[in-house]
LONUDO-540204 format. One record per residue (C-alpha): y, z, x; residue in one letter. Coordinates in nm, 2 decimals, decimal comma. Example, Ala and Ser with C-alpha at 12.3 -4.5 7.8 and 13.67 -1.06 7.14 Angstrom:
((-0,45 0,78 1,23) "A")
((-0,11 0,71 1,37) "S")
This chain:
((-1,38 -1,26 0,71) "X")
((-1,38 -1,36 0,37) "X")
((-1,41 -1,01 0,22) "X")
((-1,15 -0,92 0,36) "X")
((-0,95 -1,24 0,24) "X")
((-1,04 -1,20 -0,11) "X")
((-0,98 -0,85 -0,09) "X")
((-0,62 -0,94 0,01) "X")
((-0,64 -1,24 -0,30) "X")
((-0,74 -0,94 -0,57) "X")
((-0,45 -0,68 -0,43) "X")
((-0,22 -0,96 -0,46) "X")
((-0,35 -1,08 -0,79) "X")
((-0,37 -0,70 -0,94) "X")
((0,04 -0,71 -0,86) "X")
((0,14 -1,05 -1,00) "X")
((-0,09 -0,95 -1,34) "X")
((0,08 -0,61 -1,38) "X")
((0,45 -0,79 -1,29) "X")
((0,36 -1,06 -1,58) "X")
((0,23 -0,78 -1,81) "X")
((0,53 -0,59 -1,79) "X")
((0,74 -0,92 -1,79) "X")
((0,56 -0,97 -2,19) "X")
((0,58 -0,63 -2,25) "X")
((0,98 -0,64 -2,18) "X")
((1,03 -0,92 -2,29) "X")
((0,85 -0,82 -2,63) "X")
((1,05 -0,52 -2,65) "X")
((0,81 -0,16 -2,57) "X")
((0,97 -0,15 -2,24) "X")
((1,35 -0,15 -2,23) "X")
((1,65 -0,17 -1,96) "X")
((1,69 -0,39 -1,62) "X")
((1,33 -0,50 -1,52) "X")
((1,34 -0,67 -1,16) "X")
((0,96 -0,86 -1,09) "X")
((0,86 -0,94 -0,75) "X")
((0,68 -1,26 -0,82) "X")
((0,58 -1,43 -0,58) "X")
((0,64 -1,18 -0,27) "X")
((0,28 -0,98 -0,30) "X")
((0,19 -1,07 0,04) "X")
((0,45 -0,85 0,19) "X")
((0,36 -0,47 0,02) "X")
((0,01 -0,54 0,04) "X")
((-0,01 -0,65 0,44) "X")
((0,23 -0,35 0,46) "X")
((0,10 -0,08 0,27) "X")
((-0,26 -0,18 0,38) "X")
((-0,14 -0,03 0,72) "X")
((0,02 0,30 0,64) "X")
((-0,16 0,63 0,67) "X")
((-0,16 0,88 0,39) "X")
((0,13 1,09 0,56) "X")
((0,35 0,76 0,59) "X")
((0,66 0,78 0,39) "X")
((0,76 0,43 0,20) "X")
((1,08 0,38 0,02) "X")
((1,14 0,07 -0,17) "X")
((1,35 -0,14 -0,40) "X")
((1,41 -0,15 -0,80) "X")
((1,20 -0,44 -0,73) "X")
((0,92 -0,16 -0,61) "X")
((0,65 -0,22 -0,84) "X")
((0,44 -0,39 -0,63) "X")
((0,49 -0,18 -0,34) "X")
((0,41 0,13 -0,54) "X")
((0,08 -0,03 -0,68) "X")
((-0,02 -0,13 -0,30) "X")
((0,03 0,21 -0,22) "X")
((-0,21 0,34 -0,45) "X")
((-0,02 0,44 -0,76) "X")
((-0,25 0,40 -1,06) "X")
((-0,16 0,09 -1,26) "X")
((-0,20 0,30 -1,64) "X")
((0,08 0,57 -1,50) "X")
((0,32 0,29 -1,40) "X")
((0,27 0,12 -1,66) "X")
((0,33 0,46 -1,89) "X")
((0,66 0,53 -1,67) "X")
((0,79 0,20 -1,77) "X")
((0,71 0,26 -2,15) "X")
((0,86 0,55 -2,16) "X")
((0,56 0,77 -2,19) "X")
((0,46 1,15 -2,12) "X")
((0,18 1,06 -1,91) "X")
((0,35 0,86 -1,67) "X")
((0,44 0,94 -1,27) "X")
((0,75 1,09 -1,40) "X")
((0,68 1,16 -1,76) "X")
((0,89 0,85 -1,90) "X")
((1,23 0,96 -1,73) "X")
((1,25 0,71 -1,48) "X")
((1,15 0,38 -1,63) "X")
((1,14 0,04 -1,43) "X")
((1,41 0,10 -1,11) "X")
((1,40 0,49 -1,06) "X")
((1,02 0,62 -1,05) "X")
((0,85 0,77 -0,78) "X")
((0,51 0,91 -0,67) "X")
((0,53 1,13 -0,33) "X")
((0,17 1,22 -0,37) "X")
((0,10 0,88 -0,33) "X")
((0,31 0,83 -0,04) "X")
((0,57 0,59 -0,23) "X")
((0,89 0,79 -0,24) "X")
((1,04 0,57 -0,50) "X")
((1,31 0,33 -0,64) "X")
((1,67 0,33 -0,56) "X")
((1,92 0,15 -0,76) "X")
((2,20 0,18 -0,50) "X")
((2,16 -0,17 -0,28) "X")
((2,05 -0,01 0,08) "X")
((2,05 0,32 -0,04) "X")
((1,68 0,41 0,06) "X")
((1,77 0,29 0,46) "X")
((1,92 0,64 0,51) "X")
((1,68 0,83 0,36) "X")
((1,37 0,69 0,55) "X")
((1,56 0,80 0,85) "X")
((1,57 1,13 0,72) "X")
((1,21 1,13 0,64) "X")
((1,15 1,04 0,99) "X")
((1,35 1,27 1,11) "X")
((1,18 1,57 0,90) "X")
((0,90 1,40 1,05) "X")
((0,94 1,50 1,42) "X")
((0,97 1,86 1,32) "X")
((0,68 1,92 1,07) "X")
((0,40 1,82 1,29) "X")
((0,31 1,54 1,06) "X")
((0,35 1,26 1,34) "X")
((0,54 1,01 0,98) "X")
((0,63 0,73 1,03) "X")
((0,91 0,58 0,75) "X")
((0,89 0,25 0,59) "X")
((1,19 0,13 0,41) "X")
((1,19 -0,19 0,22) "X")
((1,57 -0,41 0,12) "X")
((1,67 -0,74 0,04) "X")
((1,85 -1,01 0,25) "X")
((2,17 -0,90 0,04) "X")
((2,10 -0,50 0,15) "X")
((2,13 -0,62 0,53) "X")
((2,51 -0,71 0,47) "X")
((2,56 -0,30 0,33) "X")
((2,70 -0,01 0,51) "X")
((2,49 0,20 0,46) "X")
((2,17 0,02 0,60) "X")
((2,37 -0,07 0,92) "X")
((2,46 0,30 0,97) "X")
((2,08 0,38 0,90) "X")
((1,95 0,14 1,18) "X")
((2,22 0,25 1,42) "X")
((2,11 0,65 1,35) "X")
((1,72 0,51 1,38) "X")
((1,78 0,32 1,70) "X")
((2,01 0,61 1,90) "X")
((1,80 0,90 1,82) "X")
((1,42 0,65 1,85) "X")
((1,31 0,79 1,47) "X")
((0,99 0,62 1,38) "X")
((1,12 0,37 1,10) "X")
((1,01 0,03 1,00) "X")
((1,26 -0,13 0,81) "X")
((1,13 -0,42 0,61) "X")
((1,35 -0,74 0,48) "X")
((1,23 -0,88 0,19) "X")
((1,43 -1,22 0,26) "X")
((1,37 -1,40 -0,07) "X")
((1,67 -1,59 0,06) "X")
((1,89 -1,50 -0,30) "X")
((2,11 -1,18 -0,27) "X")
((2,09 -1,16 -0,67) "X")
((2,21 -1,52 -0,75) "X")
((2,37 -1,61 -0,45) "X")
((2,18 -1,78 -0,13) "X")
((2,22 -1,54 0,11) "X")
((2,33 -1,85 0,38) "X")
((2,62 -1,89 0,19) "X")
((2,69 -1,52 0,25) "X")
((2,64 -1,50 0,65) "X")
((2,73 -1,70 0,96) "X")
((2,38 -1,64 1,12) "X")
((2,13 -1,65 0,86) "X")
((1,86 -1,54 1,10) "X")
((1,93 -1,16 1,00) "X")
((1,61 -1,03 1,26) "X")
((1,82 -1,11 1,53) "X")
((2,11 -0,85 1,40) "X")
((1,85 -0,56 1,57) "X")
((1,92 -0,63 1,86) "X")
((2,25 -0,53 1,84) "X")
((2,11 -0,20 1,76) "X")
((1,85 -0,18 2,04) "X")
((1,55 -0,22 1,87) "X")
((1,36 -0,54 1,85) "X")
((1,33 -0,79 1,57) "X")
((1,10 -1,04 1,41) "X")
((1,10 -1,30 1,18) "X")
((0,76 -1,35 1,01) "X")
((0,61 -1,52 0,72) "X")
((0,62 -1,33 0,44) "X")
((0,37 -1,53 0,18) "X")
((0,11 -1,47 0,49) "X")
((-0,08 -1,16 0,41) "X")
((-0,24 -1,10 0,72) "X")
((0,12 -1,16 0,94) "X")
((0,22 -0,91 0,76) "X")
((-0,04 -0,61 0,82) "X")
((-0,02 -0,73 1,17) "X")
((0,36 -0,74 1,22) "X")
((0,36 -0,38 1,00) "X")
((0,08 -0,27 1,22) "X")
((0,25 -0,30 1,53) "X")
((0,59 -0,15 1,43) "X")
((0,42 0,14 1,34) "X")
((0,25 0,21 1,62) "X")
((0,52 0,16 1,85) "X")
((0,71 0,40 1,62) "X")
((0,42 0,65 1,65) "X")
((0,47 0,62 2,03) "X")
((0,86 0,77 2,03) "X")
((0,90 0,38 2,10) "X")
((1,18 0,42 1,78) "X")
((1,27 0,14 1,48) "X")
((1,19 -0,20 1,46) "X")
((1,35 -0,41 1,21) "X")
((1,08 -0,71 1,04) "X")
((1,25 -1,00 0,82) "X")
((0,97 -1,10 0,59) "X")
((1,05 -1,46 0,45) "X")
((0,96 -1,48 0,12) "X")
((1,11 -1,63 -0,26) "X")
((1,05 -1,49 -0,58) "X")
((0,89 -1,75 -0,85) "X")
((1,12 -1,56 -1,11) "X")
((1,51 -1,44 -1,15) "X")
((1,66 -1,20 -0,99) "X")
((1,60 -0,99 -1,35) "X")
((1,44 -1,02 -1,66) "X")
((1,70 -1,27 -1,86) "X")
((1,85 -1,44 -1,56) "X")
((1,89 -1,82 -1,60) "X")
((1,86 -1,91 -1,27) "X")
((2,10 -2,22 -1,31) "X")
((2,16 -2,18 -0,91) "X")
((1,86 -2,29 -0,83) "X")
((1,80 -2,66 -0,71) "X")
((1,63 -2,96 -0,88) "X")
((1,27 -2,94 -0,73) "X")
((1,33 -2,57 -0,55) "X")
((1,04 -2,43 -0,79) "X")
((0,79 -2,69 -0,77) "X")
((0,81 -2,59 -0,35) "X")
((0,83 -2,26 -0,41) "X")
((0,48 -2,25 -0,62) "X")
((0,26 -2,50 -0,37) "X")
((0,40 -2,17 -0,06) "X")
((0,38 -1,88 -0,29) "X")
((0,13 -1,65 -0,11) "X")
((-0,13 -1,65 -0,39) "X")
((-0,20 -2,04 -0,40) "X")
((-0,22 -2,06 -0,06) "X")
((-0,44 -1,81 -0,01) "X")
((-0,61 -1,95 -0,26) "X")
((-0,65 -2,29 -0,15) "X")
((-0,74 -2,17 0,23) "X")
((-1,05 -1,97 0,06) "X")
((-1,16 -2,31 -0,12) "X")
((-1,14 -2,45 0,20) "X")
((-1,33 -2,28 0,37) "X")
((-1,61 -2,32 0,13) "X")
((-1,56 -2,02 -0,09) "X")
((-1,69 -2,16 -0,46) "X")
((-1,41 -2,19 -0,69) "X")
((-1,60 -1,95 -0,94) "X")
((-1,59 -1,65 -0,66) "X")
((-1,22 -1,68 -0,60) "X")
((-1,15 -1,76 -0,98) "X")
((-1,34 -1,42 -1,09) "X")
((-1,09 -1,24 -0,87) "X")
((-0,78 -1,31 -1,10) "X")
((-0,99 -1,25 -1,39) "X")
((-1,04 -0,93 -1,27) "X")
((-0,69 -0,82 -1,18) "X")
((-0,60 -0,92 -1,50) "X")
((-0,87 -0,74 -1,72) "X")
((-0,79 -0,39 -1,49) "X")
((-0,42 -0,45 -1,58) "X")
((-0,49 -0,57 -1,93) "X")
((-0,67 -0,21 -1,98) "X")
((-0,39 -0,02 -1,80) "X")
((-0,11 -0,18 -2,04) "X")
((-0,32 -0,07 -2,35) "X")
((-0,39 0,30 -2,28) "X")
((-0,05 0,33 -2,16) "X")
((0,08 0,20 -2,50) "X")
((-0,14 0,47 -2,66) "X")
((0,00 0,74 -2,52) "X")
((0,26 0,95 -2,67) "X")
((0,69 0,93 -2,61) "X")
((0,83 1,11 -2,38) "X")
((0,97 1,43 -2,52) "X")
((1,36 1,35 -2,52) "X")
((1,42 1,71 -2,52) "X")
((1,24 1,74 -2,15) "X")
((1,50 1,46 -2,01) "X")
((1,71 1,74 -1,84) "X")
((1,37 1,90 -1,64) "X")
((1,35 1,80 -1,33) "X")
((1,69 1,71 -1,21) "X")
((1,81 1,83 -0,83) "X")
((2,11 1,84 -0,74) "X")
């Protein structure tokens, strides 16, 4: 039980070290443009992506990196993308918020709030018809749930039973505003049921909640039993982006959020159940050496040719 536990502590440790690596990096100045770090909501790609099978179509955020890295994308290429270099998952051309990686399963990034909702469902879709037996994973904020687009996508998911999981990162800020403030029934699960598909509210700093809620969903999607819509409760131990202030936030609110995070409290249940400190302490030593490696051969690579920025591009 433990392996598996500190298995879950490294996966979540390799994301928070490659988020704070490319936090110093942007903040030093090799990587440019709007940088969105999912700090403190690891638990929720890495129960989620621990679950999906190879064919298993995932769409995320430009807060992605983390879901992308669970999903097996090699830390040196991200890191690369977000440089701007020739060797990474997209040659340099789509930086922090646009990159993807199909042959990884992780059908990237989407600036446009909600926008990857729709096009899970047409991945599930394709799915009935290739023989592949997908399932789609699409991943939004609490601030994504009050968009048009992602209500039309569950609706389409729900009347035609496509095999989508649509996952809620509730970090419980839509950008800088609380998302209470922003709805009369801030329990957003229960919206699925206006759809016809069920809805849960789960923990979202518990790893293993996670997998299982994920777990489920997918195999009821698997089973023609159609969508299911999970609200992962989670906050992010940074800003919305890079830069941001966070003057909303109250006196004290940080100091809460860091003794729930999912890391310390994974943490501090491994301790307590007699793990030594030294086994659990050589896990985020780890993560950070692997990233620490990545970050440095992907700053030795070469630019991005600015003449190859127009290869490509569909339209």
């Amino acid at each position: 039980m433990s392996e598996r536990r500190l298995a879950d502590l490294l996966a979540m440790w390799r994301v928070r070290a490659f988020e704070e690596k490319v936090r110093e990096l942007r903040l030093a100045g090799p990587i440019v443009g709007s940088v969105h770090l999912c700090i403190g909501q690891e638990a929720i790609p890495v129960g989620a992506c621990d679950v999906l099978e190879p064919e298993d179509a995932l769409f995320a955020t430009y807060r992605g990196h983390g879901w992308a890295l669970a999903r097996g994308v090699p830390a040196e290429r991200m890191f690369a993308e977000l440089l701007g270099r020739e060797t990474g998952v997209n040659g340099g051309r789509g930086g922090s918020a646009y990159f993807t990686a199909a042959e990884y399963g992780f059908h990237g990034e989407n600036s446009i709030v909600g926008a990857g909702a729709p096009i899970a469902c047409g991945a599930a879709l394709a799915g009935r018809y290739d023989g592949s037996n997908r399932a789609a994973v699409t991943v939004f904020g609490d601030g994504a749930m009050n968009q048009g687009a992602v209500h039309e996508a569950m609706n389409f998911a729900a009347a035609f039973s496509l095999p989508v999981v649509f996952v809620c990162e509730n970090n419980r800020y839509s950008e800088l505003t609380p998302i209470a403030d922003m709805v009369r029934t801030s329990r957003l699960a229960d919206r699925a049921a206006a759809y016809g598909m069920p809805g849960y509210r789960i923990d979202g700093n518990d790893v293993e909640a996670v997998r299982f809620h994920v777990r489920d969903a997918l195999e009821v999607a698997k089973e023609n039993g159609g969508p299911t819509l999970l609200e992962c409760m989670t906050e992010r131990i940074v800003g919305h982006y890079i830069g941001d202030a966070e003057n909303y936030r109250k006196p004290g609110e940080m100091d809460r959020i860091r003794a729930r995070e999912p890391i310390a409290r994974l943490r501090a249940g491994l301790l307590a159940d007699g793990v030594p400190a030294d086994e659990v302490d050589a896990v985020e030593a780890r993560a950070r050496a692997e990233m620490e490696t990545a970050a440095a051969a992907a700053l030795a690579a070469p630019f991005a040719d600015p003449a190859t920025a127009r290869e490509h591009l569909y339209a």
